[in-house]
C-alpha positions in Angstrom: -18.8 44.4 -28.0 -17.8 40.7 -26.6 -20.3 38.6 -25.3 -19.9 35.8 -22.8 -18.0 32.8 -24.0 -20.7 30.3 -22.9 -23.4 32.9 -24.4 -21.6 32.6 -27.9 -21.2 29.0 -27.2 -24.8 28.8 -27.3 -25.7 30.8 -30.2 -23.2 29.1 -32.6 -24.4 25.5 -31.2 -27.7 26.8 -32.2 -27.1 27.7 -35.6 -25.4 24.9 -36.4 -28.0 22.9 -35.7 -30.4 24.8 -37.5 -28.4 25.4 -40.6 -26.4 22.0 -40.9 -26.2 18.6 -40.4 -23.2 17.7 -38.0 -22.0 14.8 -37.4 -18.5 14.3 -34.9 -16.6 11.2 -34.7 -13.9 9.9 -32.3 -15.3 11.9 -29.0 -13.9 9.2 -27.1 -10.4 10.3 -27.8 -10.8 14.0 -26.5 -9.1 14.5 -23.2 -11.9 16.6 -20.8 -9.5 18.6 -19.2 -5.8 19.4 -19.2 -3.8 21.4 -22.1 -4.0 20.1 -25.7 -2.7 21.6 -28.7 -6.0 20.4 -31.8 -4.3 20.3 -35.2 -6.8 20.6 -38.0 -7.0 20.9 -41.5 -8.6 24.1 -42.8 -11.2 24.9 -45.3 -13.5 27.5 -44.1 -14.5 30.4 -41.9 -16.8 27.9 -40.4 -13.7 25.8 -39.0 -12.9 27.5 -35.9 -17.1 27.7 -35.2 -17.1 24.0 -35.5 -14.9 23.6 -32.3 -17.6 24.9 -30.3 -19.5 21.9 -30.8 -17.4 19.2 -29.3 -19.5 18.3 -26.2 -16.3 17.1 -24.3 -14.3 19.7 -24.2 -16.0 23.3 -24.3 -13.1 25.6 -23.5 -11.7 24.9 -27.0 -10.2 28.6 -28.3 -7.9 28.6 -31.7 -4.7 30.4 -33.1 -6.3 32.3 -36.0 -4.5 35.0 -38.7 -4.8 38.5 -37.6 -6.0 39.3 -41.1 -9.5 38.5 -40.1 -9.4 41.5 -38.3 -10.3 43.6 -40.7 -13.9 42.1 -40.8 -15.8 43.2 -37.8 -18.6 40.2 -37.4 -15.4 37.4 -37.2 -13.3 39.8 -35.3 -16.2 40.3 -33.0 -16.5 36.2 -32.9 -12.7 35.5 -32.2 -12.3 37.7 -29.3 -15.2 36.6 -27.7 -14.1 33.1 -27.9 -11.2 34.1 -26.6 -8.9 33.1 -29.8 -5.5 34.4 -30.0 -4.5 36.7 -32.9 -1.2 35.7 -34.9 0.4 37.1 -37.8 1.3 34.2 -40.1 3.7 36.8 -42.5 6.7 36.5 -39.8 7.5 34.4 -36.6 5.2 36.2 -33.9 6.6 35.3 -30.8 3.5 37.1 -28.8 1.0 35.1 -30.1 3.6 32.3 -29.4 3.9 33.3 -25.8 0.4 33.6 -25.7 -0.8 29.9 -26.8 1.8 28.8 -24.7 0.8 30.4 -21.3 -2.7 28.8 -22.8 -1.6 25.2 -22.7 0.7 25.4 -19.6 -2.8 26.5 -17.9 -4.7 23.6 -19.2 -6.6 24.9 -22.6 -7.4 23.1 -25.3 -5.8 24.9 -28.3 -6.8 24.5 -31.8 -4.3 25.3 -34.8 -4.2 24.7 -38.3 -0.5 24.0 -39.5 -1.2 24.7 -42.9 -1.7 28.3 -41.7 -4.4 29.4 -44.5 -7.3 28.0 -46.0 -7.5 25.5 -48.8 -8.5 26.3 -51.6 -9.5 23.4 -53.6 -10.4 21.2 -49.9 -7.1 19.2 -50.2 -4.7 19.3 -47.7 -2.0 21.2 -47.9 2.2 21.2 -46.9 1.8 21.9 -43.0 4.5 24.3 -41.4 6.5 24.0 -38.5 4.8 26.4 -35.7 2.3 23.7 -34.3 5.1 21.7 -33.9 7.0 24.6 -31.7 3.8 25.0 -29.7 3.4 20.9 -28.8 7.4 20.7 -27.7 7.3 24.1 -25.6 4.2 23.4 -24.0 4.6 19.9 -23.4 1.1 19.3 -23.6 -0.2 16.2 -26.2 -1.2 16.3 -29.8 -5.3 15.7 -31.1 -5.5 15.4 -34.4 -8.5 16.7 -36.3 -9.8 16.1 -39.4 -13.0 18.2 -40.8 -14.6 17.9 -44.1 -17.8 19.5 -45.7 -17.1 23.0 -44.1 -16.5 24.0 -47.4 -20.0 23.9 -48.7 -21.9 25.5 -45.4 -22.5 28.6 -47.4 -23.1 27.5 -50.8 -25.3 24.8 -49.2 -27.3 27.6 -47.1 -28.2 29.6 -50.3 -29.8 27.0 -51.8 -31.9 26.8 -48.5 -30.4 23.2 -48.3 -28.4 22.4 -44.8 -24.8 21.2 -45.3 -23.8 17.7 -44.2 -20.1 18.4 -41.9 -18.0 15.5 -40.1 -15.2 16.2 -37.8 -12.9 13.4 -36.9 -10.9 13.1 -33.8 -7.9 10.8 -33.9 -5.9 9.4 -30.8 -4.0 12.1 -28.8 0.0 11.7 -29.0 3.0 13.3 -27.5 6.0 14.9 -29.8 9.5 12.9 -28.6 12.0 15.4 -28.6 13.8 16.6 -31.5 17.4 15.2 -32.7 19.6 18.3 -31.7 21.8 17.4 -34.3 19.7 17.9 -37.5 17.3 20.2 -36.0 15.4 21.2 -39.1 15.1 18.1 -40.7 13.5 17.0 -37.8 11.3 19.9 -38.1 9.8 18.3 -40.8 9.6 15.1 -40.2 7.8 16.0 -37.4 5.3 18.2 -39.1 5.0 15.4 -41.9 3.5 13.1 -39.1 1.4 15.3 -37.5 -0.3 16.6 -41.3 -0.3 12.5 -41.8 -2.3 11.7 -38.6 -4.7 14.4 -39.8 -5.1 12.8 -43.4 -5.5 9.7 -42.1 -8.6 11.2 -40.6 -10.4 12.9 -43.9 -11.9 11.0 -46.9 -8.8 10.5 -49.5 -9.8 13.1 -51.7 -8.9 16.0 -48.6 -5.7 14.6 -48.4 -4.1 16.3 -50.9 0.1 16.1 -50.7 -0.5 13.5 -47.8 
């Protein structure tokens, strides 16, 4: 059963508070309206409940793996927050369309390019799709950079609240790719955007950047 956005909103602002200690940096360089594609690095189920709590920007959804399905209480979660199912095993042009339509009509639009979760905390190599997403949409770039995540539910079991930072960096617009070389400009382009996230997270998240 979905709830309303703005009740689940609510509810996850409120546990949050109780259960953690928050702290979110950069707010200044969050646009308040207009699309914007959020590129993040990833380290926990808790990520995409963490977006809920920029105060700027409250219609922030995300692009998260359709393999989550399979668990009803985060199923339940993403398709109340109106988050777009992909399946990161093969090029799925639906979700694709999808986050598209989103940015054209002015959402904010959160994606991890490293398309899983790390499992150590340090970054890993980003891949190409958030790139796609920025040039077809046309919309700008806000990097993201989240740490402490990780430990929200170790933290919780030893009754202790877990200390999280988010990061916001400046918002940027991808120039358009050389034609020419297409796919090495793929990844240059993808190496810049994992950079600006880095540059955002204590040096021992930054893993291969």
């Amino acid at each position: 059963m979905k709830v309303q956005r703005s009740k689940l909103q609510s509810l996850i602002q409120f546990l949050v508070r109780r259960l953690t200690k928050l702290e979110i940096l950069g707010l200044e360089n969050v646009p308040t309206s207009g699309g914007i594609l959020i590129t993040l690095n990833h380290l926990s189920y808790v990520d995409s409940a963490l977006l809920f709590m920029c105060p700027t920007r409250q219609d922030i959804t995300a692009l998260i793996t359709d393999k989550y399905k399979k668990h009803f209480a985060f199923r339940w979660f993403v398709e109340s927050a109106r988050g777009i199912w992909i399946d990161r095993e093969k090029a799925d042009f639906v979700a694709f369309r999808q986050a598209i339509e989103a940015l054209k009509g002015g959402a904010a639009l959160a994606i991890a390019p490293e398309g899983t979760r790390s499992k150590d905390g340090a970054m890993q190599p980003g891949k190409p799709g958030a790139v796609f997403l920025a040039l077809r949409a046309g919309v700008p770039i806000l990097p993201l950079g989240i740490w402490g995540t990780e430990n929200v539910f170790s933290s919780i079991a030893r009754f202790k609240r877990a200390n999280m930072f988010a990061r916001f960096g400046k918002p940027y617009l991808m120039p358009p790719l050389d034609r020419d070389n297409r796919d090495e400009a793929m990844r240059r382009a993808t190496d810049e955007m994992m950079c600006r996230i880095a540059a955002l997270v204590p040096e021992e998240y930054r893993g291969v950047y």
